[in-house]
TITIDO-271278 format. One line per field, with one value per residue (C-alpha): residue number from 1; residue in one letter; x negated, y, z. Coordinates in nm, 4 decimals, m for minus. Example, Ala and Ser with C-alpha at 12.3 -4.5 7.8 and 13.67 -1.06 7.14 Angstrom:
! TITIDO-271278
n: c(1; 2)
res: c(A; S)
xx: c(m1.2300; m1.3670)
yy: c(m0.4500; m0.1060)
zz: c(0.7800; 0.7140)
//
This chain:
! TITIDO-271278
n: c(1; 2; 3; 4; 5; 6; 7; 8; 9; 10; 11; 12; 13; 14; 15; 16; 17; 18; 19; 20; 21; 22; 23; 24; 25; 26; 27; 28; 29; 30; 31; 32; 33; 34; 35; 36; 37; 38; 39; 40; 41; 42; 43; 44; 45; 46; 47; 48; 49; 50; 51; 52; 53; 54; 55; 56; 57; 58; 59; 60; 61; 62; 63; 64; 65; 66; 67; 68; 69; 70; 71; 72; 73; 74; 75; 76; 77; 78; 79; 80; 81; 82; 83; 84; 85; 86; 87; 88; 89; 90; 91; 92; 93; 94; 95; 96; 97; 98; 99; 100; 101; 102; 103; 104; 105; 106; 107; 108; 109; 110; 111; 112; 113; 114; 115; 116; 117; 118; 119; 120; 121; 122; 123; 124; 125; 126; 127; 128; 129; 130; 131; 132; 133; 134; 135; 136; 137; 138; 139; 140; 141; 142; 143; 144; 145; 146; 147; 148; 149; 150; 151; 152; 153; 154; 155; 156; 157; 158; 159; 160; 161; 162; 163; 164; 165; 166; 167; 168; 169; 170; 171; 172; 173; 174; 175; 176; 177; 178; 179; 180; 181)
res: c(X; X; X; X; X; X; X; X; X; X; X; X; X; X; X; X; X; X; X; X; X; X; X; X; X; X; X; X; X; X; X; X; X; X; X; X; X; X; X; X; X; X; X; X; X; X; X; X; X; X; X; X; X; X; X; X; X; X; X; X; X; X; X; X; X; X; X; X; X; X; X; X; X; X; X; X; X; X; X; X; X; X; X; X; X; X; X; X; X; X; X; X; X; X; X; X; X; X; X; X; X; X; X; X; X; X; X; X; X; X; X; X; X; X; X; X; X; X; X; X; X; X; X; X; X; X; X; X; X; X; X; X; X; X; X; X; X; X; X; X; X; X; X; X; X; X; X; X; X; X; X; X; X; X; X; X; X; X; X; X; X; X; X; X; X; X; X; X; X; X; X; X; X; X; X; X; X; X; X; X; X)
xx: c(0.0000; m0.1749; m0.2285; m0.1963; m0.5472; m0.4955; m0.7929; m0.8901; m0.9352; m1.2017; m1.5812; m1.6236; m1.6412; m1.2893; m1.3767; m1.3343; m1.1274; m0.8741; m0.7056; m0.3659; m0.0875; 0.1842; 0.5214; 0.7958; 0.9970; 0.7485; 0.5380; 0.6245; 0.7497; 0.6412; 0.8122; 0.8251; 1.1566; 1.3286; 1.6641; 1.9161; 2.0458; 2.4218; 2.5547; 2.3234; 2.4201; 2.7809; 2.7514; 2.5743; 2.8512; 3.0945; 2.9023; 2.9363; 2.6341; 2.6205; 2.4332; 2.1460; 2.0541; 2.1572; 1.8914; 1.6037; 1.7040; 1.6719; 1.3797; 1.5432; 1.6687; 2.0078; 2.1343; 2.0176; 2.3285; 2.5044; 2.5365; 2.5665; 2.8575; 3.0633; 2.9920; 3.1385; 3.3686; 3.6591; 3.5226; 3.5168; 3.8366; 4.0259; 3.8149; 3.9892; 4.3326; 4.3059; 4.1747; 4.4807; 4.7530; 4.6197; 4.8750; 5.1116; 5.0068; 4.9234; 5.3118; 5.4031; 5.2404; 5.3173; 5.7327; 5.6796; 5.5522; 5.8095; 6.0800; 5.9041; 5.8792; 6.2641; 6.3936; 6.2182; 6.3060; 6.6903; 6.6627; 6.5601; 6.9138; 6.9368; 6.9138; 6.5703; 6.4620; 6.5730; 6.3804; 6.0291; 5.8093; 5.7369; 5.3627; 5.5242; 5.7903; 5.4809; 5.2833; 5.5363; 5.6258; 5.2793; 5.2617; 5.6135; 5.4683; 5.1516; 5.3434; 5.6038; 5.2549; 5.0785; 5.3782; 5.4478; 5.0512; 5.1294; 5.4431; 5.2749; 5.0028; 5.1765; 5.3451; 5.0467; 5.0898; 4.7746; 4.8337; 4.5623; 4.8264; 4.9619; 4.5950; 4.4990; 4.8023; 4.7372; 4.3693; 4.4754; 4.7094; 4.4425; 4.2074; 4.4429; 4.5821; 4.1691; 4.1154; 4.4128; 4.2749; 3.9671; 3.8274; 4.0306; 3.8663; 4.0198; 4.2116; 4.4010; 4.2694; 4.0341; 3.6770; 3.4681; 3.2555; 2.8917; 2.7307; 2.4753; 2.1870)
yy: c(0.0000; 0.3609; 0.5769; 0.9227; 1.1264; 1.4602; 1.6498; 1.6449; 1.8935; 1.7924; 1.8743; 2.1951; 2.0309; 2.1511; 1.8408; 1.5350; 1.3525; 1.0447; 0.7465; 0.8027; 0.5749; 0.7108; 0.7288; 0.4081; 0.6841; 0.8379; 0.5663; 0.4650; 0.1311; m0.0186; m0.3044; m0.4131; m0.3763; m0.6541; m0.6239; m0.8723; m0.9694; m0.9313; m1.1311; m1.4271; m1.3618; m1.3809; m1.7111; m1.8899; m1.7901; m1.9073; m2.2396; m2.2889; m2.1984; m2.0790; m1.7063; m1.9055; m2.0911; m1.8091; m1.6249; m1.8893; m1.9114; m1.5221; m1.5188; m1.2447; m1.2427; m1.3842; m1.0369; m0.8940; m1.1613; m1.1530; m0.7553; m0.7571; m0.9907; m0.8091; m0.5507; m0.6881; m0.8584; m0.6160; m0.5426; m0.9166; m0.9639; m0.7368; m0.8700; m1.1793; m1.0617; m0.9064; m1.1365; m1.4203; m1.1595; m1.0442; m1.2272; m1.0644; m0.7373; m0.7523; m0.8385; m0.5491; m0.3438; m0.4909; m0.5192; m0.1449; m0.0391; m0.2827; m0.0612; 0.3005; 0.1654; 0.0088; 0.3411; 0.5164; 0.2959; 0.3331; 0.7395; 0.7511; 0.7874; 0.8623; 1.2299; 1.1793; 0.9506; 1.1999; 1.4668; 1.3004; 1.3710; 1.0326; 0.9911; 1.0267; 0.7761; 0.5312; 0.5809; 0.4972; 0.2024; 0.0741; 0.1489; m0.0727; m0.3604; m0.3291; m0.3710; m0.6407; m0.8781; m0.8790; m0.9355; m1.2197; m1.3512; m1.3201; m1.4904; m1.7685; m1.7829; m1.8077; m2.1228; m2.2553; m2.2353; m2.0910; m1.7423; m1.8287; m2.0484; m1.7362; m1.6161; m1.9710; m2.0467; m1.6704; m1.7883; m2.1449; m1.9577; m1.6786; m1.9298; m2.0984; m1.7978; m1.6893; m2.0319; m1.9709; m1.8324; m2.0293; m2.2901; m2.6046; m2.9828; m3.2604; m3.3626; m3.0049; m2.9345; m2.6289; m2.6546; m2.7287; m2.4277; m2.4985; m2.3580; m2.0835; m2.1474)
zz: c(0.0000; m0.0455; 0.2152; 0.2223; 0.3131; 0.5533; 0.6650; 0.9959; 1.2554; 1.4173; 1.3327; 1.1845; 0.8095; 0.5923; 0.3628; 0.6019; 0.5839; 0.8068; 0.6836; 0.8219; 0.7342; 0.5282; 0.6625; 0.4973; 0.3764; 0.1959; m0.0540; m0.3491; m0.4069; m0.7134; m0.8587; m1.1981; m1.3460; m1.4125; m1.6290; m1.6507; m2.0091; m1.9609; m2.2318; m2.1244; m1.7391; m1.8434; m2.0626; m1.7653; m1.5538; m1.7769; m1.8356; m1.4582; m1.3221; m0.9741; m0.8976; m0.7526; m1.1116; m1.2964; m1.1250; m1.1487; m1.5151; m1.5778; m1.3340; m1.0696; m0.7226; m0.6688; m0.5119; m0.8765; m1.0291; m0.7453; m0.7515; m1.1527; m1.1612; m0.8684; m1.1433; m1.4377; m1.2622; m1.3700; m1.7594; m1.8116; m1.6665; m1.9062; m2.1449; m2.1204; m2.0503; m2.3831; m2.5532; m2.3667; m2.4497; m2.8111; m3.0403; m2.8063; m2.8236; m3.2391; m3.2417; m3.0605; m3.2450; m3.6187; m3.4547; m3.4069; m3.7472; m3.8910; m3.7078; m3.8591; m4.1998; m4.2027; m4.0502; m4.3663; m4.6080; m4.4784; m4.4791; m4.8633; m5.0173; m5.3881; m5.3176; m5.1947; m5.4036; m5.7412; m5.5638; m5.5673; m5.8617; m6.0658; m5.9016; m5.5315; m5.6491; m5.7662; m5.5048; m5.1815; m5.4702; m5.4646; m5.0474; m5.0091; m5.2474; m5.0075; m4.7078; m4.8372; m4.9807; m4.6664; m4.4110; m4.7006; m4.6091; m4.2535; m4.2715; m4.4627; m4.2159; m3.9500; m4.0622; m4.1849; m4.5521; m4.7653; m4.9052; m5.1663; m5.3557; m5.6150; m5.6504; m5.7603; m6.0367; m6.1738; m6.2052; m6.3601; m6.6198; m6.7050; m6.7683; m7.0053; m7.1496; m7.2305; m7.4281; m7.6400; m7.9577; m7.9435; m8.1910; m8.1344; m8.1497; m8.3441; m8.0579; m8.0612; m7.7065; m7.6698; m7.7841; m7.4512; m7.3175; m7.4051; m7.0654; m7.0375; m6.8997)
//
């Protein structure tokens, strides 16, 4: 520990000096610092370790976990209330745009709808077909069903529709692609 160097007042010498212990409240303690990696600290706890192995495993005192999970405690508790309630909440939410957007759509009478210039008229068609497609996705999700099925039939008949036209084989079926390499 250092000690702290006063001169002394005896002798008739200004320069010497005592060793004179420093008073606790006054040194410096130096420690190294040690940080704990919270995300690894949080999986361990979640594995089931106890504060004690958590601690040898990060190589710090079990007060240092002990202190850092009382902590957390709360953040990691909402955390997973969120993350328990979040299909919940997501509904909520989507019930309450659903609501907005069918108290709109019920407002436009044909008044309204004559007023709006044709780009306004395309553009809240383009935001209803937007809307009306992904609650279809959702819907389909939500029972299980892929929403890739429409994609994949538009690609199957595009790809037939693009070898119409080409050079046909003796069989009548559509010359083969020769690959590029």
């Amino acid at each position: 520990m250092a000690s702290g160097r006063i001169p002394s007042r005896m002798g008739t010498s200004a320069s010497a000096t005592l060793d004179v212990p420093t008073p606790r409240t006054q040194r410096k303690v130096k420690r190294s610092l040690r940080k704990v990696n919270p995300q690894r600290a949080i999986e361990l706890h979640n594995n089931g370790l106890n504060n004690a192995e958590i601690a040898r495993t990060m190589g710090v005192n079990t007060s240092t976990i002990y202190r850092f999970l009382q902590n957390t405690s709360a953040e990691v508790q909402a955390v997973k209330q969120y993350k328990d309630g979040r299909a919940d909440v997501l509904a909520k939410v989507q019930s309450m745009a659903l609501d907005v957007q069918t108290r709109i759509l019920a407002s436009l009478d044909d008044g309204v709808l004559a007023a709006l210039t044709p780009s306004q008229k395309s553009g809240m068609l383009l935001s209803v077909n937007t809307v009306y497609g992904t609650l279809y996705d959702k819907e389909r999700l939500e029972l299980g069903k892929s929403t890739q099925n429409v994609g994949l039939i538009a690609r199957m008949m595009g790809d037939s529709l693009g070898r119409i036209g080409k050079a046909t084989s003796n069989g009548g079926d559509p010359a083969p692609e020769t690959p590029v390499e």
